[in-house]
C-alpha positions in Angstrom: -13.7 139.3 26.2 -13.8 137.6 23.1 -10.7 137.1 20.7 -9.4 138.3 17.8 -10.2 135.3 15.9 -8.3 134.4 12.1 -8.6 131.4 10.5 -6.8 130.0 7.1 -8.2 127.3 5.1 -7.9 124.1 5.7 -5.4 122.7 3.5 -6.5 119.7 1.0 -3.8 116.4 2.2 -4.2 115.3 -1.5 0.3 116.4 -1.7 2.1 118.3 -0.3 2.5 122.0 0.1 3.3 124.2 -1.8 3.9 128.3 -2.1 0.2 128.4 -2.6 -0.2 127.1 0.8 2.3 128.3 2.5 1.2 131.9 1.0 -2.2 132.1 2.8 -0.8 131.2 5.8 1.8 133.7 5.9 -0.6 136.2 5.3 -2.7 135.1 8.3 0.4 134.9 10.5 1.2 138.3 9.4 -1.9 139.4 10.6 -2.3 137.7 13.9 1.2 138.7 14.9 0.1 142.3 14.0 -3.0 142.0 16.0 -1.0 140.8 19.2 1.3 143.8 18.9 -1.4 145.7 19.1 -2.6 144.8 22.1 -5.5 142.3 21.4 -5.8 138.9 22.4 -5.5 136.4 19.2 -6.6 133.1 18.2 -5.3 132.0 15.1 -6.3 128.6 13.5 -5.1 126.5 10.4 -5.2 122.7 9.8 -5.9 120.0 7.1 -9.2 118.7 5.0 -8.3 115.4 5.2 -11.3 113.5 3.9 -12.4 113.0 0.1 -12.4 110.6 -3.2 -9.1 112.8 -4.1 -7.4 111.5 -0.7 -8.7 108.2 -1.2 -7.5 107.7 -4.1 -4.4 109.3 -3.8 -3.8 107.1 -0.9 -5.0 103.6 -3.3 -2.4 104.6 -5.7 0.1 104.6 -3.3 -0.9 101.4 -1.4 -1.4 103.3 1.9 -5.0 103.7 4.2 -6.3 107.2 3.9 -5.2 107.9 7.0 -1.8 106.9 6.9 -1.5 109.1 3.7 -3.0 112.1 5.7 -0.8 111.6 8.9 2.3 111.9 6.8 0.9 115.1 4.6 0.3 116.3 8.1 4.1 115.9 9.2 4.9 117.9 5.7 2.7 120.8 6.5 3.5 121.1 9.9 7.3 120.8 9.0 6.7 123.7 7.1 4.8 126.2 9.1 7.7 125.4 11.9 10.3 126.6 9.4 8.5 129.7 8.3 7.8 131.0 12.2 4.0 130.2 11.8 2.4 131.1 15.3 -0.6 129.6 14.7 -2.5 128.6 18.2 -4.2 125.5 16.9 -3.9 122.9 14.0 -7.1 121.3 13.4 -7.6 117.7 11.4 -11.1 117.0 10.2 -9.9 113.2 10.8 -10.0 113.9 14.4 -12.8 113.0 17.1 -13.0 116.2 17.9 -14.2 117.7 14.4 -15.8 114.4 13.9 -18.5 115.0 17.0 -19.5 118.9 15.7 -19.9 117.7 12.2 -22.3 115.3 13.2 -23.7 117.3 15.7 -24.8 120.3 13.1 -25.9 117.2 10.5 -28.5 116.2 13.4 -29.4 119.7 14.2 -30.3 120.7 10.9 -31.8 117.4 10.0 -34.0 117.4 13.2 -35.3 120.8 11.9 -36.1 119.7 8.3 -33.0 121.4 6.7 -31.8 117.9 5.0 -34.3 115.9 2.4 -32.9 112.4 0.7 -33.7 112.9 -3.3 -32.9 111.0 -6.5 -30.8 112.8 -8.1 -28.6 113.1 -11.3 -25.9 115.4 -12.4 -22.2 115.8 -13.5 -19.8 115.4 -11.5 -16.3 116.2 -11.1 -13.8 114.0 -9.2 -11.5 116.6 -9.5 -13.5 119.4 -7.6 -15.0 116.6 -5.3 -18.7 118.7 -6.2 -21.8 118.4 -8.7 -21.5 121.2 -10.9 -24.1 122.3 -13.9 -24.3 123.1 -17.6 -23.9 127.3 -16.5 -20.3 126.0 -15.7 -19.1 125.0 -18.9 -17.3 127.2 -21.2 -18.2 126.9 -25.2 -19.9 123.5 -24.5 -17.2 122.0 -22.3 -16.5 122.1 -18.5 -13.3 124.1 -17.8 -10.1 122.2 -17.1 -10.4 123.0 -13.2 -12.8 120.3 -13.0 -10.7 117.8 -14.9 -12.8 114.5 -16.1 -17.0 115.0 -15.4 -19.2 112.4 -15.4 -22.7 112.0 -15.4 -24.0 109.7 -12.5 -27.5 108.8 -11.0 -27.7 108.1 -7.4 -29.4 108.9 -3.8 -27.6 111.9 -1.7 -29.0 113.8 1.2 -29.9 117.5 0.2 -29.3 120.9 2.4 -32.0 123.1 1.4 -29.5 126.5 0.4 -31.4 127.8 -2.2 -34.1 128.7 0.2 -31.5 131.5 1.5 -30.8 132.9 -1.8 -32.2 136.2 -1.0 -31.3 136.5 2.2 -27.9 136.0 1.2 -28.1 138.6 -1.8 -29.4 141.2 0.5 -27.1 140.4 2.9 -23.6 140.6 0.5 -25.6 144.2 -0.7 -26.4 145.5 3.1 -23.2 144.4 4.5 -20.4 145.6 1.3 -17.1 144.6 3.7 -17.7 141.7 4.3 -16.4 139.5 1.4 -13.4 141.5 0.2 -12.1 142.8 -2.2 -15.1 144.0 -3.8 -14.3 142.0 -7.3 -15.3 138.6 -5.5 -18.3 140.4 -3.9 -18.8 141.5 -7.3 -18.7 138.0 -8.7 -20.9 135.8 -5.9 -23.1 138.5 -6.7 -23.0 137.7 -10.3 -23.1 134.0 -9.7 -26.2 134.1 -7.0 -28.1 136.2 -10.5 -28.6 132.3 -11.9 -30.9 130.2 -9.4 -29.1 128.5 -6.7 -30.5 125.3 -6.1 -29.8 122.7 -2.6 -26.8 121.6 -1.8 -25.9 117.8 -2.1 -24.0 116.9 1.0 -23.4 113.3 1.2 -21.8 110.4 -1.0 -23.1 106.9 -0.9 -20.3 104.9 1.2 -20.5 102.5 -1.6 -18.3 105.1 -3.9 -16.7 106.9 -0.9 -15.7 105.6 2.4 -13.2 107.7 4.1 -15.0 110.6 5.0 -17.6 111.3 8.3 -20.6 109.4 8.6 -23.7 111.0 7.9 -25.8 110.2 12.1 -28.6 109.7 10.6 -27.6 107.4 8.2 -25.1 104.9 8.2 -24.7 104.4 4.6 -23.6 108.0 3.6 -20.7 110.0 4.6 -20.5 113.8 4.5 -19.9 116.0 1.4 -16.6 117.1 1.9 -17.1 120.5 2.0 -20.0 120.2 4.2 -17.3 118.9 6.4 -14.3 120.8 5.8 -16.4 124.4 6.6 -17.7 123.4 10.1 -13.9 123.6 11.1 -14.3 127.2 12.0 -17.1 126.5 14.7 -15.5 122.9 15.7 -12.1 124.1 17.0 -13.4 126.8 19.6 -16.5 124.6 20.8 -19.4 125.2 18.8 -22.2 124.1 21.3 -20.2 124.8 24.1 -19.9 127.7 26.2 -16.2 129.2 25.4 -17.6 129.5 22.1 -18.7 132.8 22.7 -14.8 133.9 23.0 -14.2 133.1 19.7 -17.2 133.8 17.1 -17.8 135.3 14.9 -14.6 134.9 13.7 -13.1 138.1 12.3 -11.4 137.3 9.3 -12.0 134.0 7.2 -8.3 134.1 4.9 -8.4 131.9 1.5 -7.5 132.0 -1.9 -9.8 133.0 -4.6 -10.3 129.4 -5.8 -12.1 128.3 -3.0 -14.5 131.8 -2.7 -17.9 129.8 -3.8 -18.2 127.6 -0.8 -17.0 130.4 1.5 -19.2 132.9 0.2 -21.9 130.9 -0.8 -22.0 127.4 1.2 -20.9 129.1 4.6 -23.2 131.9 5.1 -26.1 129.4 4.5 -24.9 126.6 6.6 -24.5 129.3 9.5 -27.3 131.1 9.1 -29.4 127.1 9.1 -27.6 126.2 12.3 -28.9 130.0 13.9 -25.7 131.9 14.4 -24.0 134.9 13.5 -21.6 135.4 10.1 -18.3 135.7 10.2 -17.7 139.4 10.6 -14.9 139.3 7.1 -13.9 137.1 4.4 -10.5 138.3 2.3 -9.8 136.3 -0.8 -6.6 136.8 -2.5 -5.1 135.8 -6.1 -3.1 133.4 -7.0 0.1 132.7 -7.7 0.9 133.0 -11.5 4.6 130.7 -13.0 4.8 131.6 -16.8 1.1 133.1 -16.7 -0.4 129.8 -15.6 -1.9 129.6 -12.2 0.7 127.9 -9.5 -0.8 124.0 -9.1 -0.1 120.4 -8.2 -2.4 119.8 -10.9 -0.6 121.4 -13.9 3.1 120.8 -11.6 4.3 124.1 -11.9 4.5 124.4 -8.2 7.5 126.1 -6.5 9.0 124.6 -3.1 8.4 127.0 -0.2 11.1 124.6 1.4 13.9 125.1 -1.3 13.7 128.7 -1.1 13.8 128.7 2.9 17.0 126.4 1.9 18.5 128.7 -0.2 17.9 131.9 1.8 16.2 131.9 5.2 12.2 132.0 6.5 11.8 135.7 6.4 13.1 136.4 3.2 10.0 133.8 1.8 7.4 135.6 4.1 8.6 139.3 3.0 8.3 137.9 -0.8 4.9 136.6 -0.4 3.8 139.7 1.5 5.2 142.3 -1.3 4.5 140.7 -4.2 1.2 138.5 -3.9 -2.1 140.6 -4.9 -5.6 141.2 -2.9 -7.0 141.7 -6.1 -5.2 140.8 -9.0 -2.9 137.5 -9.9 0.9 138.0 -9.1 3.7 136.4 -11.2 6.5 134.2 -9.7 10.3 134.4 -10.9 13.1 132.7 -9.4 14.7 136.1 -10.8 12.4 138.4 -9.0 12.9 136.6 -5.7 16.3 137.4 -5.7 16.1 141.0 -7.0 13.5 141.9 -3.6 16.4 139.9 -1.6 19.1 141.6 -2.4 17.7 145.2 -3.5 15.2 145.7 -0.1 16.4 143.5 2.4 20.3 143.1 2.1 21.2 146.9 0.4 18.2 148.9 1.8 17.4 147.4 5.1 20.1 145.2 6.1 22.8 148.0 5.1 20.8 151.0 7.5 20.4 148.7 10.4 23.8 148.1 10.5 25.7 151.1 9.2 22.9 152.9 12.1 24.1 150.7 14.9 28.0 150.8 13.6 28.8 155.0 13.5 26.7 154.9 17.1 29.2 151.9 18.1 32.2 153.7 16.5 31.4 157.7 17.7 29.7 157.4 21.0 30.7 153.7 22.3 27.0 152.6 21.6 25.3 155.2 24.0 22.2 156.7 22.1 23.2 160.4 22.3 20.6 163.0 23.4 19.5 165.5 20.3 21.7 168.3 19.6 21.8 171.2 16.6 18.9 170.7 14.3 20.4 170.4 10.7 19.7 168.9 7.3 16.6 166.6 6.8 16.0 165.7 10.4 12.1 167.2 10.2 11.7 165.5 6.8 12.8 161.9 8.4 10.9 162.0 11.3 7.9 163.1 9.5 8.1 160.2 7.1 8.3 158.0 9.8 5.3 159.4 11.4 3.1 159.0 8.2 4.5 155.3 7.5 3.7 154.5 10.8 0.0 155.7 10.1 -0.3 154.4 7.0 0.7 151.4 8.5 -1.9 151.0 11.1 -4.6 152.4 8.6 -3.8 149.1 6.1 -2.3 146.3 7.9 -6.1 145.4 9.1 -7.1 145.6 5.4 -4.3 143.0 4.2 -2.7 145.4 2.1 0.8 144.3 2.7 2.4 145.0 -0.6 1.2 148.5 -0.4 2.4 148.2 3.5 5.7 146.9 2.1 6.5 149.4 -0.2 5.7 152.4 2.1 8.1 151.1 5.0 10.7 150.6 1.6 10.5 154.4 1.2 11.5 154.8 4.6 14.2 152.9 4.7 15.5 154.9 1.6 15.0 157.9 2.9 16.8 156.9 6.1 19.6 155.8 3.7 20.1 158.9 1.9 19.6 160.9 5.3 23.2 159.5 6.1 24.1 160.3 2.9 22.9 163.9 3.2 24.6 164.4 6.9 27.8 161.9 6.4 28.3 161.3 10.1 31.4 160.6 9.1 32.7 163.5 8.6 30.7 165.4 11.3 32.9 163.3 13.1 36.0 164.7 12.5 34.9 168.3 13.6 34.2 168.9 17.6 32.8 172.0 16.6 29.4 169.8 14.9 29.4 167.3 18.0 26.0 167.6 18.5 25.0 167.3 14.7 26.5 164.3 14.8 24.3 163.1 18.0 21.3 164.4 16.3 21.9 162.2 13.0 22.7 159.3 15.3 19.8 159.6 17.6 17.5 160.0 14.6 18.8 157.1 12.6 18.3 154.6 15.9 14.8 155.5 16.8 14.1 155.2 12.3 15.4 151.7 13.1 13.3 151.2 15.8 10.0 152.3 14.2 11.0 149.9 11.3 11.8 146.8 13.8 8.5 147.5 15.0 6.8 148.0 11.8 8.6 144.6 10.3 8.4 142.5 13.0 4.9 140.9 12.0 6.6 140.1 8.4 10.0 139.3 9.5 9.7 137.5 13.4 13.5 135.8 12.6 15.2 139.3 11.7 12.9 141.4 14.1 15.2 140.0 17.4 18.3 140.5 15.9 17.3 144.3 15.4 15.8 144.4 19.2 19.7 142.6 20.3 21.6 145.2 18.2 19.7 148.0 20.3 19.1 146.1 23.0 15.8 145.7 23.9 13.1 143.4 24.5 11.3 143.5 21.4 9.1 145.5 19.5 5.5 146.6 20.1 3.4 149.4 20.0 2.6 151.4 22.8 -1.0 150.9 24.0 -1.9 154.4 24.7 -1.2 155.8 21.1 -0.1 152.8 18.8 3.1 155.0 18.3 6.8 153.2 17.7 8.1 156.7 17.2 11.2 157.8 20.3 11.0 154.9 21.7 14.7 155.0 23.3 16.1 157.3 25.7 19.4 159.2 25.9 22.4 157.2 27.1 20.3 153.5 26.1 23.3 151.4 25.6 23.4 149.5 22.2 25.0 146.3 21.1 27.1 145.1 18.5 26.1 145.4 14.6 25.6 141.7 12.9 24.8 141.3 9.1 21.0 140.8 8.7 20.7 139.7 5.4 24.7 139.0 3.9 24.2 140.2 0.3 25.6 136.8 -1.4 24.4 134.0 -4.0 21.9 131.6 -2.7 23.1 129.2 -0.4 23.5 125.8 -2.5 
């Protein structure tokens, strides 16, 4: 059976990472984790590009060898996806032997079939962007700042012929309208593939650039670095081999806008060369925006996923990222905001239910979920929410809508909040006569916090067992008949102790 297969991109080794990065990985883990609670079978892949003029150069300046630099970016980003709970199931390094052998392997197969030419050519090029680019790029005469300095050089490359699969491609991005989403980026490939597209160069002459793969053919080029990186989806589960069929087409391709051209453009072609299926989806978020300027090494307004897993913990990072960064649209960073979402959804809204849920059945009935009683005030309203949030749950999770996600679990959680408000357990309480309204507002509150351990855990996996130890059980996952999370606990389940989830305080220093 094949696997639910989710890949990030592979992250440039040029510094280290930043919330950019560490932002379309979340989102991946996110979905993998959902996927896996949902029965299927996952494969979830990220890694490193780790070849390039940017990484040799970078690596010159600092009086290292290319690789050395990129074994210690490595350490970073690993570091990093350890802290944040990443679970993904490989880590691929295009510097590896492994990469290295497919790489060269499609470069032969495509050459053998008269898919590669050598040409003169000449054209501007941008360090920066590691790519030729063309006049339609510039912007009132001038090349955008994206591409930094461009320079116009004259030299032999090796050509992959892509425009031959122009049309193909446009019919292809028309027949098949999920497949690069959201529709603005569809929308704009579209618009881009209006203009002719020409070949692709995909080598650099080893006498500019040395660290890189070397073209089989020819020992005196290496490989275009994006003609490398891409081949990373296909290297990793065995292109060539037969487990490859457990794997591809992967299902979901995850990157940032920025990188959408060779994705959308580059990808399809090289796949549909070699004489194998498309990925089935491609999702391209926004960006990270800090003081309306897009997040960046390059302009170093970068923010330090690490400082803010320093000053508050993992999960309160990957819930930010997940309710605040856009599908569509650009999202704003504030210090300010980050700790508004903290302390406003996760300490007073969530943390405050879980634990005023699992203290008054603690306090009233020793921990021992009660069986329902009298039907009173709000109970059809609260389980009905819960039944449409878990719905509209498993209707957009696959879709990456997590912000929308996000904030529909939030209203549940308020409306679990002012459930106890409306019922005051604690003074049903006090009166024998309403004993089993009281049981009735306790069992409902527990199997609310239930649903929402089961509906967070993908977001929050450090907070999700601390829920499942306060109500003692296993963990959290939806039931494979129905995908319900809804009464999920039986009468007499024995609880444990309330714990603080997220202590409303100052960052930690």
């Amino acid at each position: 059976m094949k696997k639910y297969y989710i890949t990030t991109p592979i992250y440039y080794v040029n510094d280290r990472p930043h919330l950019g990065h560490a932002s379309t990985t979340i989102w991946a883990d996110v979905q993998a984790r959902f996927q896996r609670m949902t029965g299927r079978e996952v494969f979830f892949l990220t890694g490193l590009d780790e070849h390039g003029t940017k990484v040799q150069q970078t690596a010159k300046k600092r009086g290292v060898e290319p690789q050395a630099h990129a074994d210690e970016m490595a350490a970073s980003f690993r570091n990093l996806w350890k802290q944040l709970h990443i679970s993904n199931d490989d880590f691929v390094r295009t510097s590896e032997p492994r990469h290295k052998k497919v790489v060269q392997k499609v470069l032969q197969e495509l050459h053998d079939r008269g898919e590669i030419y050598l040409a003169e050519h000449e054209g501007w090029y941008s360090a920066r962007a590691e790519q030729f680019v063309t006049e339609k790029e510039m912007v009132n005469g001038k090349f955008p700042e994206i591409y930094g300095d461009v320079v116009k050089i004259s030299e032999k490359n090796y050509f992959f012929k892509m425009g031959q699969y122009q049309s193909w491609l446009v019919e292809y991005l028309k027949g098949n309208p999920g497949f690069l989403q959201p529709d603005s980026r569809r929308n704009e490939i579209l618009g881009f593939l209006s203009q002719p597209l020409g070949d692709l160069c995909i080598s650099r002459p080893k006498s500019r650039l040395s660290w890189g793969i070397e073209m089989p053919f020819d020992k005196d080029y290496v490989t275009y670095v994006w003609f490398d990186a891409l081949i990373n989806y296909i290297s990793v589960p065995g292109y060539g081999e037969a487990r490859f069929k457990e794997f591809w087409p992967a299902d979901v391709h995850l990157i940032g806008k920025e990188i959408i051209t060779p994705h959308a453009i580059y990808w399809p072609a090289m796949l549909k060369a070699i004489g194998i299926d498309l990925p089935r989806q491609m999702f391209a978020h926004g960006w990270w925006l800090f003081g309306n300027a897009k997040m960046s090494k390059t302009l170093g307004n970068v923010k330090d996923p690490i400082e803010l897993i320093q000053s508050y913990d993992a999960d309160a990072v990957r819930y930010f990222v997940c309710r605040e960064l856009q599908l569509a649209g650009d999202s704003n960073y504030t210090d300010e905001l980050f700790k508004q979402r903290y302390d406003s959804e996760l300490a007073n809204d969530l943390g405050n239910l879980v634990n005023r849920s699992i203290s008054m059945l603690q306090r009233y009935r020793s921990g021992k979920l009660p069986a329902v009683g009298s039907q009173g005030t709000g109970d059809d309203e609260l389980q009905k929410q819960a039944a449409e949030t878990v719905e509209f749950y498993l209707e957009n999770m696959p879709l990456f809508q997590y912000g929308r996600v996000l904030e529909r679990t939030g209203r549940l959680v308020q409306r679990a909040n002012q459930y106890v408000e409306e019922n005051a357990p604690w003074k049903l309480a006090k009166d024998a006569g309403l004993a089993g309204r009281l049981d009735t507002v306790l069992n409902r509150l527990v199997e609310v916090v239930y649903t929402l351990g089961t509906l967070l855990s993908p977001f929050l996996p450090e907070t999700s067992p601390k829920i499942a130890a306060q109500l003692q059980v296993p963990g959290f996952i939806f039931s494979k008949k129905d995908l319900s999370c809804l009464k999920s606990l039986k009468p007499q389940h024995q609880t444990g102790q309330p714990t603080p989830l997220f202590p409303r305080s100052e960052p930690k220093k």
